[in-house]
C-alpha positions as YAML, in Angstrom:
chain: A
units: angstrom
residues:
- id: 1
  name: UNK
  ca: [39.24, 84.66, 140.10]
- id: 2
  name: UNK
  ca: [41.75, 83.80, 142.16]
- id: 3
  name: UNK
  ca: [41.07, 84.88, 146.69]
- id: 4
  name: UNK
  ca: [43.70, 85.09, 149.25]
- id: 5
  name: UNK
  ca: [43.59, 84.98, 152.78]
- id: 6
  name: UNK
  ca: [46.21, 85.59, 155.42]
- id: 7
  name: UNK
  ca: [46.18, 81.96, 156.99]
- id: 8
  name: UNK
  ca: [47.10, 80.91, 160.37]
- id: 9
  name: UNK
  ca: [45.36, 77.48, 162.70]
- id: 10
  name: UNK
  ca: [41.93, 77.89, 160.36]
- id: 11
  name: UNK
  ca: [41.83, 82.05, 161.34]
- id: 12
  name: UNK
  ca: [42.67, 84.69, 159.41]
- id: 13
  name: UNK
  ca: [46.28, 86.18, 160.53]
- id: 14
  name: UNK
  ca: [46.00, 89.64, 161.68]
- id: 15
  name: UNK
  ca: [49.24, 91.37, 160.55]
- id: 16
  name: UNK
  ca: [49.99, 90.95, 156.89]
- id: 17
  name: UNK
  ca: [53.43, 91.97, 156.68]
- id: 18
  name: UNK
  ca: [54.54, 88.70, 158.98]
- id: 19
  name: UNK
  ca: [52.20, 86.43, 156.91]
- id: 20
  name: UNK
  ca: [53.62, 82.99, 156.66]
- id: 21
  name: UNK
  ca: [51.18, 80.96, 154.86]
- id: 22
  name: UNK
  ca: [47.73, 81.71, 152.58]
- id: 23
  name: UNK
  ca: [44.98, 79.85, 151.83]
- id: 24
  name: UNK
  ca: [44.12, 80.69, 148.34]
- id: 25
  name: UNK
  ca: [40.61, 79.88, 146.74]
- id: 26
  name: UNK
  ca: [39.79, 79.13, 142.67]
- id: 27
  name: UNK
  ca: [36.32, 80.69, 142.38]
- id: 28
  name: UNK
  ca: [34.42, 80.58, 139.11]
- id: 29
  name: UNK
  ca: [30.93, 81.83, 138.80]
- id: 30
  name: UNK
  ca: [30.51, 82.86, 142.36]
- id: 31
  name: UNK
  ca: [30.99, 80.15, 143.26]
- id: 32
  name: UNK
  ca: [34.85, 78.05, 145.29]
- id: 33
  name: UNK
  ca: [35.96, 75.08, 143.61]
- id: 34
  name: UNK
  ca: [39.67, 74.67, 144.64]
- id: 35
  name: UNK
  ca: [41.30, 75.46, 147.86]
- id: 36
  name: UNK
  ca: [44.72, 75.23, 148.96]
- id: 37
  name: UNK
  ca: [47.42, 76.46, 151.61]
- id: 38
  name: UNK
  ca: [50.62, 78.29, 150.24]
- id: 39
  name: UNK
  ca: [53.47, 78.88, 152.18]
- id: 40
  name: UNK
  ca: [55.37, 82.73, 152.27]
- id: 41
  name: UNK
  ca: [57.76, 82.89, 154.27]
- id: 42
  name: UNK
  ca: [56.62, 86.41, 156.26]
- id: 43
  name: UNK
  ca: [58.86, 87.84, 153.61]
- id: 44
  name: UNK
  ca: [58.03, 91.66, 154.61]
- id: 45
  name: UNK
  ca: [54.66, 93.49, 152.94]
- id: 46
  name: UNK
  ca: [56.51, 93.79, 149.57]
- id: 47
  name: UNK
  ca: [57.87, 90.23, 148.82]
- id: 48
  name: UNK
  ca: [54.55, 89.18, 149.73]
- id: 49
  name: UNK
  ca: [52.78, 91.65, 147.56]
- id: 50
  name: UNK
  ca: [55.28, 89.86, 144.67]
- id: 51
  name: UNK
  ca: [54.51, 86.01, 145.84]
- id: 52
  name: UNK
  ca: [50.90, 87.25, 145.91]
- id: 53
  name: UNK
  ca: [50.90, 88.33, 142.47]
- id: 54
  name: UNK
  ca: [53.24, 85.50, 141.26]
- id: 55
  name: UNK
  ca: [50.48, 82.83, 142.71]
- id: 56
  name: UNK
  ca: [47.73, 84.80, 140.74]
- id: 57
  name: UNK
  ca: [45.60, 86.25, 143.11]
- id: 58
  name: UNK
  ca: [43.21, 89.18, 141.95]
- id: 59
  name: UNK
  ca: [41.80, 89.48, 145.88]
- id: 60
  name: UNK
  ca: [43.14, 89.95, 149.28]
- id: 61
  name: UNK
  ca: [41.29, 89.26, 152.79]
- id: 62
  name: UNK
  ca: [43.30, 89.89, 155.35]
- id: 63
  name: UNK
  ca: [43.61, 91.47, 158.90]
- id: 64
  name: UNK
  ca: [45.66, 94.61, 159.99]
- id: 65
  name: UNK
  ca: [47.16, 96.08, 156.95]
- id: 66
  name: UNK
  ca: [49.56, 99.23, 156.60]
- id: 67
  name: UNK
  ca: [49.71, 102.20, 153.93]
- id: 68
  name: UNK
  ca: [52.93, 100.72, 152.39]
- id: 69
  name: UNK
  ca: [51.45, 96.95, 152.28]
- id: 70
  name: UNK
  ca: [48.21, 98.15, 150.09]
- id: 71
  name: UNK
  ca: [50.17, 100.24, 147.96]
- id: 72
  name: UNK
  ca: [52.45, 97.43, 146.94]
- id: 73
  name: UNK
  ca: [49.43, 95.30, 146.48]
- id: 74
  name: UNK
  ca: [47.41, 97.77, 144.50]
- id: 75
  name: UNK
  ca: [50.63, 98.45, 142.47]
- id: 76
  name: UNK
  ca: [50.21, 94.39, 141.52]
- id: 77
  name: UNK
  ca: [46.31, 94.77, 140.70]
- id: 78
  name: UNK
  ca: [45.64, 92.88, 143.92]
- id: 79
  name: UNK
  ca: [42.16, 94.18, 145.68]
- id: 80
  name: UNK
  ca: [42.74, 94.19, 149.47]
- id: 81
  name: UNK
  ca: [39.98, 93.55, 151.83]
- id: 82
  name: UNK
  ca: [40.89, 94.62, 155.36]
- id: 83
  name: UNK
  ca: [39.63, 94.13, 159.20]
- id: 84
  name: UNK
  ca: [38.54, 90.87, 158.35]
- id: 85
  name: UNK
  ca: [38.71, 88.58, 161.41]
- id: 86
  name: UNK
  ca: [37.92, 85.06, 162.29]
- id: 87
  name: UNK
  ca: [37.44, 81.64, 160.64]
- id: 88
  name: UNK
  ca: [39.20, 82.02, 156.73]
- id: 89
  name: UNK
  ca: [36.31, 79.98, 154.99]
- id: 90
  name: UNK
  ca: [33.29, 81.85, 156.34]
- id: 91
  name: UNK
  ca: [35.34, 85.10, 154.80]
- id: 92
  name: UNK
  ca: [35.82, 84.07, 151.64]
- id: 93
  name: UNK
  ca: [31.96, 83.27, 151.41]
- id: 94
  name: UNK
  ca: [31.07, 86.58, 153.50]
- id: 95
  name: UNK
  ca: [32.75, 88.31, 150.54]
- id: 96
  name: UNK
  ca: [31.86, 86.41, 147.29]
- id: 97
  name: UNK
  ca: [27.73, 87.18, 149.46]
- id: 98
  name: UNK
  ca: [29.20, 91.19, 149.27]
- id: 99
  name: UNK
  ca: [28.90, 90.94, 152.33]
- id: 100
  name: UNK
  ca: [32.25, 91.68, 153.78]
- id: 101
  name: UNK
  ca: [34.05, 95.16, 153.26]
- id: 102
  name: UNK
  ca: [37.05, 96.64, 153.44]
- id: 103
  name: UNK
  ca: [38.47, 98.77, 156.60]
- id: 104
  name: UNK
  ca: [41.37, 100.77, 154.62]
- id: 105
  name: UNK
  ca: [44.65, 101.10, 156.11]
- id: 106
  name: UNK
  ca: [44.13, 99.79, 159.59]
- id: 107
  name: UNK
  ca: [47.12, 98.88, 160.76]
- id: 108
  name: UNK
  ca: [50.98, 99.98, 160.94]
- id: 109
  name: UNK
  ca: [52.95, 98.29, 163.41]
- id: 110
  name: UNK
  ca: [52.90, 96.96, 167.19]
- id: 111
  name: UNK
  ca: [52.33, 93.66, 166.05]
- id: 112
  name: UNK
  ca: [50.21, 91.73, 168.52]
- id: 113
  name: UNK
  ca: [51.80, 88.22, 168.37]
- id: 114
  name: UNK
  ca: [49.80, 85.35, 169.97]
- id: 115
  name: UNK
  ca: [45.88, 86.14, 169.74]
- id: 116
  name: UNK
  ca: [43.18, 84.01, 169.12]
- id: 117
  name: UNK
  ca: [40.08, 85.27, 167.23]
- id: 118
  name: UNK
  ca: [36.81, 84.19, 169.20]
- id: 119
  name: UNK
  ca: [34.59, 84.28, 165.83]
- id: 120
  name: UNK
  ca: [32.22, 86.70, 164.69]
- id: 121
  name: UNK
  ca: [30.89, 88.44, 166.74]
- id: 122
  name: UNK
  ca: [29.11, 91.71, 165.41]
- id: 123
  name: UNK
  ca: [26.03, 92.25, 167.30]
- id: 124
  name: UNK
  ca: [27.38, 91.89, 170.92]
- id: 125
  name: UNK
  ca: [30.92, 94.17, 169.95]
- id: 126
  name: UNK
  ca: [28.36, 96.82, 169.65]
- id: 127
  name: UNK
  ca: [28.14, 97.20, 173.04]
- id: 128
  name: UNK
  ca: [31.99, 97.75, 173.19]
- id: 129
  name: UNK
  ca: [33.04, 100.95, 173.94]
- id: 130
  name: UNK
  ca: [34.97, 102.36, 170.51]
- id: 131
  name: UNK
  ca: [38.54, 102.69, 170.50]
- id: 132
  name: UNK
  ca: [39.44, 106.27, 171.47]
- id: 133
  name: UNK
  ca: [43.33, 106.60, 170.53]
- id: 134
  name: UNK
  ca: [45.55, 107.11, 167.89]
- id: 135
  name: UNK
  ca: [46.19, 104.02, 166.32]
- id: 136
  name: UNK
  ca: [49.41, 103.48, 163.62]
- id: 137
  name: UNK
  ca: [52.88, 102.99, 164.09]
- id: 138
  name: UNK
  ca: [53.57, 102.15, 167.70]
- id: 139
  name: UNK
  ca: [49.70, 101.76, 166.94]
- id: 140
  name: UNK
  ca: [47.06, 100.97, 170.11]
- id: 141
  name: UNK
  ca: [45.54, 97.92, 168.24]
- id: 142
  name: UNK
  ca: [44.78, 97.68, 165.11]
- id: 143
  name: UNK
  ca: [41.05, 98.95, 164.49]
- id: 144
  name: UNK
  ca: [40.55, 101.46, 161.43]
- id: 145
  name: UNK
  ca: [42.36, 103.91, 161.80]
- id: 146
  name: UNK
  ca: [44.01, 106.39, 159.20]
- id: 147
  name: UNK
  ca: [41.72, 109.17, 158.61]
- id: 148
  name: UNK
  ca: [43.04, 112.31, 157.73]
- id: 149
  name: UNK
  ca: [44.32, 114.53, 160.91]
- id: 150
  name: UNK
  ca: [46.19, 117.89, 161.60]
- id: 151
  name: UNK
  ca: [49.34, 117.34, 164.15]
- id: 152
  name: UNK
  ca: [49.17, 119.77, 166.88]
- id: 153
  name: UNK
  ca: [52.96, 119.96, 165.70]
- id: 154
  name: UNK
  ca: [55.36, 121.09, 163.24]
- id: 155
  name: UNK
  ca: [58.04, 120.07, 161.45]
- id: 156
  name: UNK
  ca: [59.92, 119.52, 157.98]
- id: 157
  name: UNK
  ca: [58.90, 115.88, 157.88]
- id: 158
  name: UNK
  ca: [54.93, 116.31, 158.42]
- id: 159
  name: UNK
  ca: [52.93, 115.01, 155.53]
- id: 160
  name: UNK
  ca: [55.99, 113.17, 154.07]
- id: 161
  name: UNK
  ca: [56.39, 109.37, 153.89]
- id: 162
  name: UNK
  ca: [58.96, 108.07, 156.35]
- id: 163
  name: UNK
  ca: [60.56, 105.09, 157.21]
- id: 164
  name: UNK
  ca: [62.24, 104.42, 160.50]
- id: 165
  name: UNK
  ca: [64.26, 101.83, 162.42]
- id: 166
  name: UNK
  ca: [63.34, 101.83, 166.24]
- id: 167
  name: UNK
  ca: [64.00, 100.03, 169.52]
- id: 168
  name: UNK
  ca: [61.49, 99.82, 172.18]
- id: 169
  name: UNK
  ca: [61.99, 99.15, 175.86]
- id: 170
  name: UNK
  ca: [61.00, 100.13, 179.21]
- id: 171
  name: UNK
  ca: [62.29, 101.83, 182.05]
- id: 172
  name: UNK
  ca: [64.02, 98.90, 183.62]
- id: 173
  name: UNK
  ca: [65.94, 98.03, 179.83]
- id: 174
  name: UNK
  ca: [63.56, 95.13, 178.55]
- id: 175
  name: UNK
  ca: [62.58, 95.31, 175.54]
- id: 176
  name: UNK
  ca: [59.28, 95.04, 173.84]
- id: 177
  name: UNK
  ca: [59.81, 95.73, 170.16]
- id: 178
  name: UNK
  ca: [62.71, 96.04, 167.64]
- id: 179
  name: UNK
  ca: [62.31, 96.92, 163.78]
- id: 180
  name: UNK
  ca: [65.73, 95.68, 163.71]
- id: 181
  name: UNK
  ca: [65.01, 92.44, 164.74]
- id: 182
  name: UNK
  ca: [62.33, 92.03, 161.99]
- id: 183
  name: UNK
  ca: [64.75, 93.52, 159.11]
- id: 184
  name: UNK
  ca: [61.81, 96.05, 157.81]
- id: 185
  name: UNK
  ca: [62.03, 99.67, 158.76]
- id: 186
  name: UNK
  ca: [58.59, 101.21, 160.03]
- id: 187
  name: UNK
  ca: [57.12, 103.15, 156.95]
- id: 188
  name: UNK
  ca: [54.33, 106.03, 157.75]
- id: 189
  name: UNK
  ca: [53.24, 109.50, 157.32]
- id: 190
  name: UNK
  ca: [54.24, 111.27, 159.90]
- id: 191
  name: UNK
  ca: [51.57, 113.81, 161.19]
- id: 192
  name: UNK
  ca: [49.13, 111.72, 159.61]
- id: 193
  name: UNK
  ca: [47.93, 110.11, 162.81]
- id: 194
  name: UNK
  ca: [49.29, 106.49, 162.38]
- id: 195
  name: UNK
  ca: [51.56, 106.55, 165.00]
- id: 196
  name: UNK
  ca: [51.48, 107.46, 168.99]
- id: 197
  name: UNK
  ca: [51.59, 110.93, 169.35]
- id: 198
  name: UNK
  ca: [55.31, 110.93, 171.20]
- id: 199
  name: UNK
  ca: [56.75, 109.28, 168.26]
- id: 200
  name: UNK
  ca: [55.15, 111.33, 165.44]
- id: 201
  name: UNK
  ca: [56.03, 114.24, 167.00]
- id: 202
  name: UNK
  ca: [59.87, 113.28, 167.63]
- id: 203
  name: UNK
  ca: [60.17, 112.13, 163.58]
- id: 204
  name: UNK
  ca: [58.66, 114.96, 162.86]
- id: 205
  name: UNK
  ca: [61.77, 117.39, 163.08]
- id: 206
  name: UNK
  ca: [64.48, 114.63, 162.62]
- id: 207
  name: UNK
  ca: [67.05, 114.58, 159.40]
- id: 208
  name: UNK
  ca: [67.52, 111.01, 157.66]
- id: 209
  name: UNK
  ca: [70.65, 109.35, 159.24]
- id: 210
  name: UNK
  ca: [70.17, 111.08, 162.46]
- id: 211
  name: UNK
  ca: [69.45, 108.55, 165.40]
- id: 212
  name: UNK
  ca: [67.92, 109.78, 168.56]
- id: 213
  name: UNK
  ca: [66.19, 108.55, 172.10]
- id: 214
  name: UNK
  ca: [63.09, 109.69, 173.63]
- id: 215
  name: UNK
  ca: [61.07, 108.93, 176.83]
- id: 216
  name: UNK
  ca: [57.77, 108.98, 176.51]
- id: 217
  name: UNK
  ca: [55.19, 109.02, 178.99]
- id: 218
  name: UNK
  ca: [51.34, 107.07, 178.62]
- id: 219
  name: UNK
  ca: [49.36, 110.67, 177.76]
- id: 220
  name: UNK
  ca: [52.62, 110.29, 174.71]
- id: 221
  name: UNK
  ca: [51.98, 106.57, 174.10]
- id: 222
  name: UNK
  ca: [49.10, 104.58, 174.77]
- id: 223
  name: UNK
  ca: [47.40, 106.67, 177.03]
- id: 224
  name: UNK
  ca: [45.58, 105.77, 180.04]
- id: 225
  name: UNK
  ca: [43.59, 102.85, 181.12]
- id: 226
  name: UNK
  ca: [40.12, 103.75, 180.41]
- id: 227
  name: UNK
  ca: [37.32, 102.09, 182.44]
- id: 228
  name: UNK
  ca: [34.73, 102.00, 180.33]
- id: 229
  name: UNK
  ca: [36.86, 99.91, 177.49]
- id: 230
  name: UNK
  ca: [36.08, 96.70, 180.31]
- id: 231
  name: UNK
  ca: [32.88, 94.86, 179.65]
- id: 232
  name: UNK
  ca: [31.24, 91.70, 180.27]
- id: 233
  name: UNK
  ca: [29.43, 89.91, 177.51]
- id: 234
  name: UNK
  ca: [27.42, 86.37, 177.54]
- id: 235
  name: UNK
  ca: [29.32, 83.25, 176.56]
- id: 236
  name: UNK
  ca: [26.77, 81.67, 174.67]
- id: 237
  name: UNK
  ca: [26.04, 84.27, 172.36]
- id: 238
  name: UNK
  ca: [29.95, 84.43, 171.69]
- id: 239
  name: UNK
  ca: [31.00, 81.16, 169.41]
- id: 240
  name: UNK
  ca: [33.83, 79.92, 170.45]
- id: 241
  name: UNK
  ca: [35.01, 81.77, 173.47]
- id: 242
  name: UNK
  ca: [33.87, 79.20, 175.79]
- id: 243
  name: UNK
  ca: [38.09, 78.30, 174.52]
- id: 244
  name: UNK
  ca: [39.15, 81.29, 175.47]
- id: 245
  name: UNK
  ca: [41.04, 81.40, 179.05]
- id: 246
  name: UNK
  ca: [41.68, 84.15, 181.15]
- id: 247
  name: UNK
  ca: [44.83, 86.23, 180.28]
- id: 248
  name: UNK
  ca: [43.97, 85.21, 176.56]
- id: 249
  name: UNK
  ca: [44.32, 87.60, 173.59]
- id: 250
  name: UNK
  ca: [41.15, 87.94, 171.14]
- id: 251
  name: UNK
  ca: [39.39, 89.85, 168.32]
- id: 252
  name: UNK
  ca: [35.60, 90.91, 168.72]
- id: 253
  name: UNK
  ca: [34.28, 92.76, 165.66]
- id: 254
  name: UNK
  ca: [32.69, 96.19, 166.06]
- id: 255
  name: UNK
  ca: [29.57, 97.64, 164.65]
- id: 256
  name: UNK
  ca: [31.76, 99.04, 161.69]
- id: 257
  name: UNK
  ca: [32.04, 95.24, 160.97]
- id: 258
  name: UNK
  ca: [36.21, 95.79, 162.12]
- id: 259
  name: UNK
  ca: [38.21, 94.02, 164.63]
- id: 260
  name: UNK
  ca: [39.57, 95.22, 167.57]
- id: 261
  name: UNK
  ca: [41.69, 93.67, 170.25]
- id: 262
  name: UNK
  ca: [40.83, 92.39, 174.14]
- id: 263
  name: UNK
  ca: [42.31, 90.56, 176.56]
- id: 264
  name: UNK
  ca: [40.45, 88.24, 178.79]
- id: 265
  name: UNK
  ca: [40.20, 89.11, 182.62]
- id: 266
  name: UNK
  ca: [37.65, 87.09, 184.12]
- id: 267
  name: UNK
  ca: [35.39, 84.28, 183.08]
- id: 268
  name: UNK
  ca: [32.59, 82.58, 184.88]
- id: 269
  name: UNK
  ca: [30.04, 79.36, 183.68]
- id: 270
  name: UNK
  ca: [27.88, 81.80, 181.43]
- id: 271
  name: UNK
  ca: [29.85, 85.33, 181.53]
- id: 272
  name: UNK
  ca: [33.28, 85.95, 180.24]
- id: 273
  name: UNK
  ca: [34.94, 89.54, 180.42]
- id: 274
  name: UNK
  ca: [36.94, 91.48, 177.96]
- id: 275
  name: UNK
  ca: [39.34, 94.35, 178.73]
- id: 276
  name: UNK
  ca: [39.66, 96.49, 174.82]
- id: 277
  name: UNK
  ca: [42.61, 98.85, 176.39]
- id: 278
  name: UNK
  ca: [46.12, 98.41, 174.67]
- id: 279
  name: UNK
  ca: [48.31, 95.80, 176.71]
- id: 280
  name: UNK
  ca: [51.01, 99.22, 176.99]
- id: 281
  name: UNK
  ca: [47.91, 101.84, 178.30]
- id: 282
  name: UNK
  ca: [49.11, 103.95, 181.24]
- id: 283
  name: UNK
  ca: [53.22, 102.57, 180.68]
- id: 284
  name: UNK
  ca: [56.01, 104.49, 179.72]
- id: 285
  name: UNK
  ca: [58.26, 103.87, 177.24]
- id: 286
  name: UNK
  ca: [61.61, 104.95, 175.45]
- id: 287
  name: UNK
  ca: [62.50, 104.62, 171.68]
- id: 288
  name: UNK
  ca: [65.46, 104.73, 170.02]
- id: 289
  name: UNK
  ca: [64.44, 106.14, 166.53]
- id: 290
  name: UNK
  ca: [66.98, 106.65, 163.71]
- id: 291
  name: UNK
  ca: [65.17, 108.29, 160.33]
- id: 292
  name: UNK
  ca: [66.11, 105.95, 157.43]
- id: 293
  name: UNK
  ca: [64.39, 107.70, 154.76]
- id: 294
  name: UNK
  ca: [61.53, 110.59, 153.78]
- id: 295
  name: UNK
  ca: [60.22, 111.03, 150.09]
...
C-alpha cells in the first residue's frame, strides 16, 4: 500500500487543490518502510488526482478538500482522508492505528495561505466554541462542512453542479481573491450550503456566460464577529505553540477530531489566545461572478 500526504515544512498542507509537494509512504504489513517527498506542481485538484494515481497511491491524508477534488480521486481508486492537521508522520501512523478518520468534503475555496499548524491538539479544542457559519465556496474556514441543506432561495441552478470564475475585492478596490489568477474556476453545488449565502444565492438564478457584480454585506458573507469564538487556552498543554506569535495563523483540532482555523491575539509566559472567527467576519465585500458552466 502505497499513503499520501499533502506535504508542506514537516505539516500537512491544508488546501489540496494548491498542493505542491507529497510525502508518500511504502507500507507493508502495517507497518512504513519507505518514505519519500514528491514534487506536484499545485497542478489544480484534477492533475493532482492523475500524478496521484500515476505515483501509485491507494490513500490520501490531506487537509481541506472540495466535492470536485474527492470525486476525481475516488474516480482513480484513491481513498481520501480529510481534516487531518499537523505533523505528516504522526498521521500516517494515526491512520495505519485506525485511528484517524475522514471529515468528507470540508473545504471549497478561500484558501487560507500562510498558517502554521500548532500540533494536535484535541482535548483543549473542545473547549472551542464550534464554528457556526456556512462554510464552502467563499467558505469561513475550512471545518466540515457539506451536509445536506435547503436554500431559503430559488432558482434554476439550485442542486446543480456549477463552476464559476470570480473576483473578490473590497470597498476601497483591493483585492482579496481571484479564481482567475489561479486558472481553476470555483466548482460547487449551489444551494447546497458550500458557499456564503450572498454568493449562492446570486449563482443561483444566473445563465452560463452571463457575468455579473454583487455587494454583499457581512450577515451575506462571513457574518459577524462572534465573541464567544475568542478563547484563551494554556501553552503548555498546546505542543508547539510556544512558536506561535501574535498575529499568527493556526489549526487547533475540534472534538470531531477536525481542524479549524485561529488567529493569534495575545500571548503571555503560560497563556496564549486564539480568535476562531473568519479573518473577513463583519466586512463587506463585492464579487464579480461570471457562470462558466452547470451540469
Amino acid at each position: 500500500m502505497k499513503i499520501a500526504v499533502t506535504y508542506e515544512g514537516g505539516s500537512i498542507f491544508q488546501h489540496f487543490g494548491k498542493t505542491e509537494a507529497f510525502k508518500m509512504y511504502e507500507v507493508e504489513d502495517g507497518k512504513i518502510t519507505s518514505m519519500q517527498i514528491v514534487h506536484a506542481g499545485g497542478a489544480g485538484h484534477s492533475a493532482l488526482a492523475g500524478f496521484l494515481s500515476e505515483q501509485g497511491a491507494n490513500v490520501l491524508i490531506c487537509g481541506g478538500i472540495g466535492e470536485g477534488a474527492q470525486t476525481a480521486l475516488k474516480e482513480a481508486g484513491i481513498e481520501v482522508i480529510s481534516g487531518a492537521a499537523g505533523e505528516v508522520d504522526a498521521a500516517v501512523n494515526a491512520y495505519l492505528a485506525g485511528e484517524l478518520e475522514s471529515a468528507g468534503t470540508n473545504c471549497d475555496h478561500h484558501h487560507e495561505e500562510g498558517h502554521s499548524c500548532c500540533g494536535h491538539h484535541e482535548e483543549e479544542a473542545e473547549k472551542a466554541p464550534e464554528e457556526e457559519h456556512s462554510c464552502g465556496g467563499h467558505c469561513s474556514g475550512c471545518s466540515g462542512c457539506g451536509g445536506a441543506q435547503v436554500p431559503d432561495f430559488e432558482g434554476p441552478n439550485v442542486g446543480k453542479t456549477c463552476r464559476t470564475h470570480y473576483r473578490g475585492t473590497f470597498d476601497d478596490g483591493t483585492q482579496f481573491d481571484s479564481s482567475y489568477d489561479r486558472g481553476e474556476p470555483l466548482e460547487f453545488v449551489c444551494g447546497a450550503g458550500q458557499m456564503i449565502h450572498g454568493y449562492d444565492k446570486a449563482v443561483a438564478t444566473m445563465e452560463v456566460g452571463q457575468t455579473i457584480n454583487i455587494h454583499l454585506m457581512p450577515e451575506e458573507a462571513y457574518g459577524m464577529p462572534d465573541p464567544r469564538a475568542i478563547f484563551t487556552l494554556e501553552i503548555a498543554q498546546l505542543p508547539g505553540s510556544e512558536d506561535l506569535e501574535v498575529g499568527a495563523r493556526a489549526y487547533l483540532t475540534n472534538q470531531y477530531g477536525q481542524p479549524f482555523p485561529v488567529t493569534v491575539t495575545e500571548k503571555t509566559e503560560t497563556n496564549i489566545t486564539f480568535d476562531a472567527n473568519h479573518e473577513m467576519a463583519g466586512k463587506e465585500l463585492n464579487f464579480q461572478i461570471e457562470l462558466v458552466e452547470v451540469k
